[in-house]
C-alpha positions as CSV (number, residue, x, y, z in Angstrom):
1,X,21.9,5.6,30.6
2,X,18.3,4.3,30.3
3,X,15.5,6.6,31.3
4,X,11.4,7.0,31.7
5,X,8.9,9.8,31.7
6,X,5.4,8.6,32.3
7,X,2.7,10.6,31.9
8,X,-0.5,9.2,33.9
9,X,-4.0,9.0,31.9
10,X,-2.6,11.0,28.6
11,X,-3.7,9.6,25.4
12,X,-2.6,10.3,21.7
13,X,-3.1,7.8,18.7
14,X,-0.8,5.0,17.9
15,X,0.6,6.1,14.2
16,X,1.7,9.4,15.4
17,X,3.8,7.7,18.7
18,X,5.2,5.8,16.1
19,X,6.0,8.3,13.6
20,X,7.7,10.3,16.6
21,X,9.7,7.5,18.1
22,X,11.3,7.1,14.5
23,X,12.1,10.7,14.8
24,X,13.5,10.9,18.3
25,X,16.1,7.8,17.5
26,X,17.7,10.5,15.1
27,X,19.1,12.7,18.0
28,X,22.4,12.5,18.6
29,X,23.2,10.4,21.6
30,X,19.9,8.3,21.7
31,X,20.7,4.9,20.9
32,X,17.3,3.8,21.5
33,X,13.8,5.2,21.8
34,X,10.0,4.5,22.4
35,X,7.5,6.6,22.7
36,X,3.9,5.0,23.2
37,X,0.9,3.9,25.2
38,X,1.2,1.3,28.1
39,X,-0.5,-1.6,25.9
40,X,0.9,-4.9,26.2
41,X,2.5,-4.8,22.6
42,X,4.5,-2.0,23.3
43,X,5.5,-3.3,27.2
44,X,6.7,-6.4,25.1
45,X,8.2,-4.1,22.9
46,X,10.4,-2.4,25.6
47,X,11.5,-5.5,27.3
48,X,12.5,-6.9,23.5
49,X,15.0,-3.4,23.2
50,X,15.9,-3.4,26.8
51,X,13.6,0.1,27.5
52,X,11.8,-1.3,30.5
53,X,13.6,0.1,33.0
54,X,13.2,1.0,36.4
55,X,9.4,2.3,36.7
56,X,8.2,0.6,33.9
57,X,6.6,-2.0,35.8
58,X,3.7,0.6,36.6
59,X,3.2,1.9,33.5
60,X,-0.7,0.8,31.9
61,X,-2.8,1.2,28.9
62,X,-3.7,4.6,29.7
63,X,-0.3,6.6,30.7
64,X,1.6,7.7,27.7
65,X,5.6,7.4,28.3
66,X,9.1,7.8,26.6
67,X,11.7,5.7,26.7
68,X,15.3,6.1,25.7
69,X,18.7,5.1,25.9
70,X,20.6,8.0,25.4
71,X,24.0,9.2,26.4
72,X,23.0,11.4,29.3
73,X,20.9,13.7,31.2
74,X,20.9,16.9,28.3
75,X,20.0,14.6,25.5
76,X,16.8,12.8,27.4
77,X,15.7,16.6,28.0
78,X,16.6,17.2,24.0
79,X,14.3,14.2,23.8
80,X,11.1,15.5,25.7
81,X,11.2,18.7,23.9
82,X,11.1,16.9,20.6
83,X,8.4,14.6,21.7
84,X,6.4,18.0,23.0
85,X,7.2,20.1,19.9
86,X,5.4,17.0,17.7
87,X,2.6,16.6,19.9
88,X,2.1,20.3,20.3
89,X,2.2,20.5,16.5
90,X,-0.8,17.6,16.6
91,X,-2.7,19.8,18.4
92,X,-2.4,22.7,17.1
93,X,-3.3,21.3,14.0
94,X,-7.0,19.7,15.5
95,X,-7.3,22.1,17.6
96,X,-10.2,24.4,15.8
97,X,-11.8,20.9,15.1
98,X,-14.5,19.6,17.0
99,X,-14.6,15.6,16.9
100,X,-17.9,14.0,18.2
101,X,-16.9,11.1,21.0
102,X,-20.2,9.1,19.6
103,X,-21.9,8.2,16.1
104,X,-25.0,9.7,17.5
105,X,-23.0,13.2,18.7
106,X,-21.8,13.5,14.8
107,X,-25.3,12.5,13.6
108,X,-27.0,15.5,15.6
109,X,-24.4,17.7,13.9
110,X,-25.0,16.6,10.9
111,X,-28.1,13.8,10.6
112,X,-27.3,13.7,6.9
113,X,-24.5,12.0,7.1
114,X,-24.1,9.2,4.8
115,X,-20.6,7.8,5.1
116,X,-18.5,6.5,8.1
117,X,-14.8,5.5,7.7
118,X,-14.0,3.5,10.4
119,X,-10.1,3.1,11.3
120,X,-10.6,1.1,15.1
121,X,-8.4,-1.8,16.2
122,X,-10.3,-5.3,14.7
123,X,-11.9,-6.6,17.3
124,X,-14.1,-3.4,18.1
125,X,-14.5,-2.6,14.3
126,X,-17.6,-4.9,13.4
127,X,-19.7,-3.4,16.2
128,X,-18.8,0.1,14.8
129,X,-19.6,-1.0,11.5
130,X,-22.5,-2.9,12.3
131,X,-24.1,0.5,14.1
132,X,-23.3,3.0,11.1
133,X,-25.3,0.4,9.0
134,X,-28.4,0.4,11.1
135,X,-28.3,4.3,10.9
136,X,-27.8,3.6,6.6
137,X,-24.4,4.9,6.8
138,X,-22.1,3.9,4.0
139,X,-19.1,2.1,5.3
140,X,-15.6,2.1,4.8
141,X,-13.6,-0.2,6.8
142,X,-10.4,0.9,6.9
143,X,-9.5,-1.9,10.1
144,X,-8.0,-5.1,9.7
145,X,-7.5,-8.2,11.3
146,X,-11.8,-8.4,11.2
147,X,-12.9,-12.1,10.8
148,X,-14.3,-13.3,7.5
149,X,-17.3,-14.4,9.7
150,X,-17.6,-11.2,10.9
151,X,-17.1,-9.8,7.6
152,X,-19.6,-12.0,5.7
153,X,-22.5,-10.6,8.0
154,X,-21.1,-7.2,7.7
155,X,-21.7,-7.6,4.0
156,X,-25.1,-9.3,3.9
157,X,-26.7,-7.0,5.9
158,X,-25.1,-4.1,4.1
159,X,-26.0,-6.2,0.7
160,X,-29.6,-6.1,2.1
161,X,-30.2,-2.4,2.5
162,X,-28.6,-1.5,-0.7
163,X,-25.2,0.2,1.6
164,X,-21.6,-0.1,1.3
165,X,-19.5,-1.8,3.3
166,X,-15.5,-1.2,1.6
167,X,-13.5,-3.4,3.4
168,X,-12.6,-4.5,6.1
169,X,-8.9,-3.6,5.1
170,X,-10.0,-1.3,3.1
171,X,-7.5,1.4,2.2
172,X,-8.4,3.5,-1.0
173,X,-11.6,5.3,-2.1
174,X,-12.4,8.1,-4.0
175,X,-16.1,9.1,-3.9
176,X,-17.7,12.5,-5.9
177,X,-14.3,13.0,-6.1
178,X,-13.0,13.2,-2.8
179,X,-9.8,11.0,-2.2
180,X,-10.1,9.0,1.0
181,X,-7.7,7.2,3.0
182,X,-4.6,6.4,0.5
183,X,-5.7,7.5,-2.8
184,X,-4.3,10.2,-5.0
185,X,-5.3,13.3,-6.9
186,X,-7.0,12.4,-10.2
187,X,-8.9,14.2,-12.7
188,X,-12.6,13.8,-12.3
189,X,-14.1,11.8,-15.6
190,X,-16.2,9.4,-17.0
191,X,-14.2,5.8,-15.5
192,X,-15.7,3.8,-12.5
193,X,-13.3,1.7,-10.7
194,X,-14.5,-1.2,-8.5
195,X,-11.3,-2.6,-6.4
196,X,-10.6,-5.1,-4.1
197,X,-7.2,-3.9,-4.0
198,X,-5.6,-1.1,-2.7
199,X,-2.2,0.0,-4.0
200,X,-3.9,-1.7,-7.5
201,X,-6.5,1.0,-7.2
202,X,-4.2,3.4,-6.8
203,X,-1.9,2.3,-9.8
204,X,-4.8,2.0,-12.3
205,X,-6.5,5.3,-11.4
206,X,-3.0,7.3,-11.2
207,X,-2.2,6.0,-14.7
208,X,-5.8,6.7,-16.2
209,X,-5.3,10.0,-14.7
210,X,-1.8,10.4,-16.5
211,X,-3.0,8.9,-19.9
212,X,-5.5,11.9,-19.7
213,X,-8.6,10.3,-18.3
214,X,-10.5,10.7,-15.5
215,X,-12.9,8.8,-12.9
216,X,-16.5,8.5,-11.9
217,X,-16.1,6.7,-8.7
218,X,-13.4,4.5,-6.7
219,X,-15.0,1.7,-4.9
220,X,-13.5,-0.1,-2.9
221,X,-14.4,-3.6,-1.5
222,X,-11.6,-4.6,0.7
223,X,-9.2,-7.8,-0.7
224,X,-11.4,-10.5,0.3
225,X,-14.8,-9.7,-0.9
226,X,-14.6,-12.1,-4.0
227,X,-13.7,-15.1,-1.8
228,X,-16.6,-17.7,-1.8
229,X,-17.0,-17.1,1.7
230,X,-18.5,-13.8,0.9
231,X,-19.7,-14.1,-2.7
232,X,-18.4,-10.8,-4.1
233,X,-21.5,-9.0,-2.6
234,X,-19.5,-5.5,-2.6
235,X,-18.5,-5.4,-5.9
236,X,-21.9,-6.8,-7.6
237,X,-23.0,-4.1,-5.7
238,X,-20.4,-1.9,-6.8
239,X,-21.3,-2.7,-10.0
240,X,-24.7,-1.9,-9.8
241,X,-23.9,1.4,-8.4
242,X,-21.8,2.1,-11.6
243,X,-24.5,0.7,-14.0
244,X,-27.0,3.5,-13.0
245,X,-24.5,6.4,-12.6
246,X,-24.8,8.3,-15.3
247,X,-21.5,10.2,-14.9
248,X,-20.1,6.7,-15.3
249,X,-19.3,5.3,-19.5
250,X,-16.6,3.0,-18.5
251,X,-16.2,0.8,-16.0
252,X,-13.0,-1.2,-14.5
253,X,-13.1,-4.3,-12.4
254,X,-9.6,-4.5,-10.1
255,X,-9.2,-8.4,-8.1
256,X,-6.5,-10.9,-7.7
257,X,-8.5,-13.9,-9.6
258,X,-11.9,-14.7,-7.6
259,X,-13.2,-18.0,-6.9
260,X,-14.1,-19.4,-10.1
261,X,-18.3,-19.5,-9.4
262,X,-17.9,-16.1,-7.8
263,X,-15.7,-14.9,-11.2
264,X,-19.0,-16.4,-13.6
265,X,-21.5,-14.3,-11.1
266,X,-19.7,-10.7,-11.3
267,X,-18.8,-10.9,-15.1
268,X,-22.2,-12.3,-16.3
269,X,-23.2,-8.6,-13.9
270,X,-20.2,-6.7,-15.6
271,X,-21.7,-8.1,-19.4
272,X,-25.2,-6.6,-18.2
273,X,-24.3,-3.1,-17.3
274,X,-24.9,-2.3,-21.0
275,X,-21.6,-0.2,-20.6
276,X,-17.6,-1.1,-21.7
277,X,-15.9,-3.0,-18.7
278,X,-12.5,-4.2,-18.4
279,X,-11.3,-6.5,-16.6
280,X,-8.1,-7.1,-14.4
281,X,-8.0,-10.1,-12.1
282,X,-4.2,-9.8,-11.9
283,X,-2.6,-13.1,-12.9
284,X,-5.8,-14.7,-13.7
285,X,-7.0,-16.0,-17.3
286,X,-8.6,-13.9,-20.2
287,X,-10.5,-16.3,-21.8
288,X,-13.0,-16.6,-19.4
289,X,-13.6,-12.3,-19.2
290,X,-13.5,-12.6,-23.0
291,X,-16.2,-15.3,-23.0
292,X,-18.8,-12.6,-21.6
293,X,-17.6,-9.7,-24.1
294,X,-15.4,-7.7,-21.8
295,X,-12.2,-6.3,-22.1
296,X,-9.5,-8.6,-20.5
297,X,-6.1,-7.0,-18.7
298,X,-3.1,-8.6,-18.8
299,X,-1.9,-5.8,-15.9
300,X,-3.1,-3.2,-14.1
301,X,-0.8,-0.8,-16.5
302,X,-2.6,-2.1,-19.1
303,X,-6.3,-1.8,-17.1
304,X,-5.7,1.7,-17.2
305,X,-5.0,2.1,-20.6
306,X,-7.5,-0.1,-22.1
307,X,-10.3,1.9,-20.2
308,X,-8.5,5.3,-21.3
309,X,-9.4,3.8,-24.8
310,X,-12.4,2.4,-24.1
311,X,-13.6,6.2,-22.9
312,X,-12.4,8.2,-25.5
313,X,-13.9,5.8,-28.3
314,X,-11.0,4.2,-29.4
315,X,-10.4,0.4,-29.9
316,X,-8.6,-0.9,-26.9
317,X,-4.7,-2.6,-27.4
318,X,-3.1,-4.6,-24.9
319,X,0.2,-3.1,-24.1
320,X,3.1,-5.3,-22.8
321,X,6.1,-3.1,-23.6
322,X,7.9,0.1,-22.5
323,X,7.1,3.5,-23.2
324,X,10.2,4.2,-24.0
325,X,10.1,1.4,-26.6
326,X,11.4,-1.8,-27.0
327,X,15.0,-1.1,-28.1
328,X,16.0,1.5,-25.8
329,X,14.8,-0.6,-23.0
330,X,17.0,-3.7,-24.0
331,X,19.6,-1.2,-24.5
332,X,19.4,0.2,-21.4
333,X,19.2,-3.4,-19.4
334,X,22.2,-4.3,-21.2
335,X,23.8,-1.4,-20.4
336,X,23.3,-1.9,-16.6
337,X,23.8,-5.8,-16.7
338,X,27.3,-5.2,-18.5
339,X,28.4,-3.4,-15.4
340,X,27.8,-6.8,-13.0
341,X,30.5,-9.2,-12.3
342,X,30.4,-12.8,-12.2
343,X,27.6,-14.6,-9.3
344,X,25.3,-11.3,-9.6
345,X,22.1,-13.2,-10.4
346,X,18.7,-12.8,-8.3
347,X,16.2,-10.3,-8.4
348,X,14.9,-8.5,-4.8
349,X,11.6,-7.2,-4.8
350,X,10.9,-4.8,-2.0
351,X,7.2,-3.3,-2.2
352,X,5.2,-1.2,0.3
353,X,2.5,-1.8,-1.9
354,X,1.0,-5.4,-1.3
355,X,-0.9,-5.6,-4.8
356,X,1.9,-4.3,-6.6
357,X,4.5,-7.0,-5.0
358,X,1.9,-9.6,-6.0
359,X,1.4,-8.2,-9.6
360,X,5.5,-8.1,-10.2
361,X,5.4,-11.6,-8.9
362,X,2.7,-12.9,-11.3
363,X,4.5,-11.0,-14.3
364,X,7.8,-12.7,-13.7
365,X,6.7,-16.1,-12.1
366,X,6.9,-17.9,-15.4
367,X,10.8,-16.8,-16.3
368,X,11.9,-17.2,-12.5
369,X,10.4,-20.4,-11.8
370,X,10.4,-19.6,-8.1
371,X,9.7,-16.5,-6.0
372,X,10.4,-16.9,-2.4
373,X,8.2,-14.3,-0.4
374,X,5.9,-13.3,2.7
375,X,3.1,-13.3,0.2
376,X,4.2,-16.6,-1.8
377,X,2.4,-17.3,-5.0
378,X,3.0,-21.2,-4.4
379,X,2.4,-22.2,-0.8
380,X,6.4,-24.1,-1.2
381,X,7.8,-20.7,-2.0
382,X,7.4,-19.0,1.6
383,X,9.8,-17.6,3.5
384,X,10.5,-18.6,7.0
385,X,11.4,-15.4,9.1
386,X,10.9,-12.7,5.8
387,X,11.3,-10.0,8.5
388,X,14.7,-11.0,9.8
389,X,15.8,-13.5,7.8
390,X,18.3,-13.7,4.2
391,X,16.9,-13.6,1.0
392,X,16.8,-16.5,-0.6
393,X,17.3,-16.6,-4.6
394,X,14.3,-14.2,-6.0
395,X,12.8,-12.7,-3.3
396,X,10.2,-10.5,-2.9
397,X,9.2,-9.2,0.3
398,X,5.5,-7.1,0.8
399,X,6.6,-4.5,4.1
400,X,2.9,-4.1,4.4
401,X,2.2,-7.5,5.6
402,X,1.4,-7.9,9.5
403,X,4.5,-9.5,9.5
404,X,6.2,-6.3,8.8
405,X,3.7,-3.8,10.9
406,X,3.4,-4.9,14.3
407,X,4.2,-2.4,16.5
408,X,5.1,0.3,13.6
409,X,3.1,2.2,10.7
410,X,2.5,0.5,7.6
411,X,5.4,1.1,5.2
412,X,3.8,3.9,3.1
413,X,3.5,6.1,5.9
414,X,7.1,4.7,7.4
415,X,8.8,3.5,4.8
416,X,12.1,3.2,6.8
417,X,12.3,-0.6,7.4
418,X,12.1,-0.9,3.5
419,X,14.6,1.3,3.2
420,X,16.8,-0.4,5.5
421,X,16.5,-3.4,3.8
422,X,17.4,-2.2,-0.4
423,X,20.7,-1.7,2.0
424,X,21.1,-5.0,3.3
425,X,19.9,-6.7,-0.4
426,X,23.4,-4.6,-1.5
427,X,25.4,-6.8,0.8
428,X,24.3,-10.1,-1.1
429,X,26.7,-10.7,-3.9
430,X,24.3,-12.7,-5.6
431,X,21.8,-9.3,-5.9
432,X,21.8,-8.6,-9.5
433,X,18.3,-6.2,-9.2
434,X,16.9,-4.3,-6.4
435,X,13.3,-3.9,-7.5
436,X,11.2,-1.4,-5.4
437,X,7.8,1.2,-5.4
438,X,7.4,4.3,-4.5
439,X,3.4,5.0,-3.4
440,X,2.5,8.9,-3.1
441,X,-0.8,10.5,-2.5
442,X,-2.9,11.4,0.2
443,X,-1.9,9.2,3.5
444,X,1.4,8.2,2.3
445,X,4.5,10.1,3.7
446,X,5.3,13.3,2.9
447,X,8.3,12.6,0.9
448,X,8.7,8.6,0.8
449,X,11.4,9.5,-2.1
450,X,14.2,10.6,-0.1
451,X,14.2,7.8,2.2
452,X,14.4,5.3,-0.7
453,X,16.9,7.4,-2.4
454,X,19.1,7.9,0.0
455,X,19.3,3.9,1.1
456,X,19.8,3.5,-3.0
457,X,22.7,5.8,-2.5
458,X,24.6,4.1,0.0
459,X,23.5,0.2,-1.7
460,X,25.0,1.4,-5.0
461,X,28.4,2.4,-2.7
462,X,28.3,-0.7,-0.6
463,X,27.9,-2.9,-3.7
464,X,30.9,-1.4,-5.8
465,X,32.9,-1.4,-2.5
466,X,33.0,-5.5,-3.1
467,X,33.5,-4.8,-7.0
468,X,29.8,-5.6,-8.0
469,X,27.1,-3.3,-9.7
470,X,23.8,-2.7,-8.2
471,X,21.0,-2.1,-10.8
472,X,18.2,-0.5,-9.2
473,X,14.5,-1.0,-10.7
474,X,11.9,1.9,-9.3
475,X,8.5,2.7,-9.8
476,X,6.4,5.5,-8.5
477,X,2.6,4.8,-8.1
478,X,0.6,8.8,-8.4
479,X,0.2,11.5,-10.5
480,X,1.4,15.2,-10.6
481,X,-1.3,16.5,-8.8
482,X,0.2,14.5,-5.6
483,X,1.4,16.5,-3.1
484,X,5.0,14.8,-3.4
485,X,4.5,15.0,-7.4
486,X,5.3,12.4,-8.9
487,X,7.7,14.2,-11.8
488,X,9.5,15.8,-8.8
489,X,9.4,11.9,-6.9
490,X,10.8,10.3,-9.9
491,X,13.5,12.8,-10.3
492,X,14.8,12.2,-7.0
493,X,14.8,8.5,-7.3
494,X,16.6,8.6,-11.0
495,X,19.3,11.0,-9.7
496,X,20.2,8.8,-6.7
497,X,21.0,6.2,-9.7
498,X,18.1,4.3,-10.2
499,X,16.2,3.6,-13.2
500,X,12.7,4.6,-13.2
501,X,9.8,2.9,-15.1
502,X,6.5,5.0,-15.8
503,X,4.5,1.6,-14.1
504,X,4.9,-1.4,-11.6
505,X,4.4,-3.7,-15.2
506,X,7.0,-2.1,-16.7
507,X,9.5,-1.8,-14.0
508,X,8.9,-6.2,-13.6
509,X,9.7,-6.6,-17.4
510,X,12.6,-4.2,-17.4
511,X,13.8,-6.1,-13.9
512,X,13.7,-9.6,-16.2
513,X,15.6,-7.9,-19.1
514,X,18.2,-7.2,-17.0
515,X,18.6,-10.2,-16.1
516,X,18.7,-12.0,-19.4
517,X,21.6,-10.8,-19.7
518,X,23.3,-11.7,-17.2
């Protein structure tokens, strides 16, 4: 049976609709369920899974419903009291907060503030921006799908009155440290960070903060700042920021590899801080960083411990091995390749973490020849349908990709559809290595671990059912102080059967060893 429950003019925000339709599809008897606002993406949504049944048709933007198809009458009720528990928990938990409905409401509360992160759908968010700037209001753009246009005036003005704007898509931040949006809990110290990435951010301050360092300041600039387009204006401005911050000896630069005149402007800017900077543009070349006197990266692993050094006085080493060392990791890749049979020979990257899919990619590019992926490295190399469609040879997919998000939260707040998927990779003979993150920290799901460890689980059993051997490659991007903890995160992923790598580098090389020798 299919029913509906509309509730006329009742609002509650999208990511937590989400979170509970993924929740209610677990009940016994419910074979389908959505639970949302009336927009047109989740009307088109309904009719897609057959949910639009009778009644639907007068359902708008503003009435909340739920929609199952459930085996009868007791478990639709067992379905509204599940939807009415969560959303009674929501409020509960706001309830003692006051939220201003206008920028000029919170600025009579408080007319000192300073700093605005703005999480709006894209086509409203450069008008909200646009206002917290005339009020010099620090930005930090958390919406996507904003136009470069729009972005590049964003910026300009911003540049102008000496203000941030992080982003658009901008999605990690740690300011007088305070972690915002997805960022984790590192020790305060004396490393400034300047990213236009976010999960890159997030994997060179969690290993700073684990090689016993600390940071200054996370700034970020949102991925497509050093595009010519805009000119880098948020991280030259960054960079100034970190020059005259006193609590600030080191300073790191994060990017994919800007546009070569924009790459000349910021690291003639990084050479004139008068302080240590290194460098990552991930894949890009070191001879032209070196050329201006700053340390070059060869990863963001290696980022993190290069300004470690750098900060504690010590001459900085590029590192492009395992911590573990170089003969227990062949041992141990030989060791799971010896397990394989015959035809086991591609590698599956699966990565909630966009940055950390392209950084693997870079890393192994060379020895695979080709990647196929959402987020292809060579224009030749993208897939088709990555949502739907087979893998083809090395694949590696980013879930966080819009591709992968319409009409659901991104992966490292659902990481379900990822874990789906390390299942169907199992049922591909030709899958030698399932290579996949785990992201922790503030805005990331409460355990994203068990998930992933249980799909790991059944993979490993699927593969040996056709006589094969499933090496699983993990990662976890975070630190301790985490609320999932990454020790505790790590052990749950190595006792489902995976082997875990202290970094997203490491994991990539260990991923290739076990595949030479195959």
């Amino acid at each position: 049976m299919k029913r509906l429950e509309v509730r006329k003019n009742a609002y509650y925000d999208s990511v937590t609709l989400m979170i509970i339709s993924k929740e209610v599809k677990k009940i016994d008897g419910v074979q389908e369920a959505l639970v949302g606002m009336g927009t047109d993406l989740n009307r088109e949504l309904a009719g897609r899974t057959g949910l639009d049944t009778e009644g639907f048709d007068t359902v708008t933007a503003n009435d909340f419903f739920v929609a199952a198809e459930c085996d009868n009458e007791d478990t639709f009720e067992k379905v509204i009291a599940m939807v009415d528990e969560m959303l009674n928990k929501k409020a509960a938990k706001s309830k003692s907060d006051y939220f201003p409905p206008t920028l000029e409401g919170a600025l009579k509360i408080d007319p000192d503030l300073n700093l605005a992160i703005i999480s709006v759908p894209g086509r409203f968010a450069a008008e909200v921006a646009q206002s917290c700037l005339e009020h010099d209001i620090n930005v930090m753009l958390f919406s996507d799908n904003v136009t470069i246009e729009e972005e590049k005036a964003l910026k300009e003005y911003a540049y102008s009155r000496e203000l941030l704007l992080m982003g658009p898509d901008c999605g990690t931040a740690i300011i007088n440290n305070t972690p915002l949006a997805f960022a984790n809990v590192v020790k305060s110290g004396d490393i400034g960070l300047v990213c236009a990435s976010g999960t890159g951010a997030q994997e060179v301050s969690s290993i700073i903060d684990q090689q016993g360092g600390g940071i200054s300041q996370l700034l970020g600039t949102g991925g497509r700042d050093l595009k010519a387009e805009i000119g880098g204006l948020m991280m030259k401005l960054g960079l100034d920021a970190l020059k005259h911050d006193e609590h600030t000896r080191v300073i790191t630069l994060v990017s994919k590899p800007p546009a070569p005149e924009i790459a000349e402007e910021i690291l003639k800017l990084a050479a004139d801080t008068g302080k240590p900077v290194v460098v990552c543009f991930i894949g890009g070349e070191a001879a032209m960083i070196e050329k201006y006197g700053l340390t070059a990266a060869v990863s963001l692993e290696d980022a993190a411990k290069k300004a470690v050094a750098l900060s504690k006085g010590r001459k900085p080493e590029t590192f492009v091995s395992f911590d573990i060392g170089e003969e227990k990791a062949a041992e141990l890749a030989r060791a799971e390749s010896s397990r394989m049979k015959a035809g086991q020979k591609y590698i599956r990257g699966l990565y909630t973490g966009g940055t950390l899919c392209d950084e693997a990619m870079k890393l192994l590019i060379e020895d695979l020849g080709h990647i196929y992926s959402n987020i292809p490295l060579v224009p030749g190399d993208r897939l088709a349908d990555a949502k739907n469609g087979k893998a083809v040879e090395n694949t590696f997919l980013d879930f966080g990709d819009d591709e992968f998000t319409v009409g659901r939260p991104h992966p490292m707040i659902d990481p379900s559809l990822r874990a789906e998927r390390v299942v169907t990779e199992a049922e591909d003979p030709e899958t030698a290595v399932v290579l996949v993150d785990c992201v922790i920290g503030y805005g990331s799901h409460e355990d994203p671990a068990q998930e992933l460890s249980e799909a790991i689980v059944k993979a490993k059993e699927l593969a040996a059912k056709d006589g094969c051997y499933l090496a699983v490659v993990a990662t976890v991007c975070g630190t301790e102080g985490d609320p999932q903890s990454r020790s505790a995160t790590q052990r749950k992923l190595a006792e489902a059967g995976a082997v875990v790598m202290p970094s997203n580098a490491q994991a990539a090389r260990f991923a290739k060893l076990v595949l030479e020798n195959r």
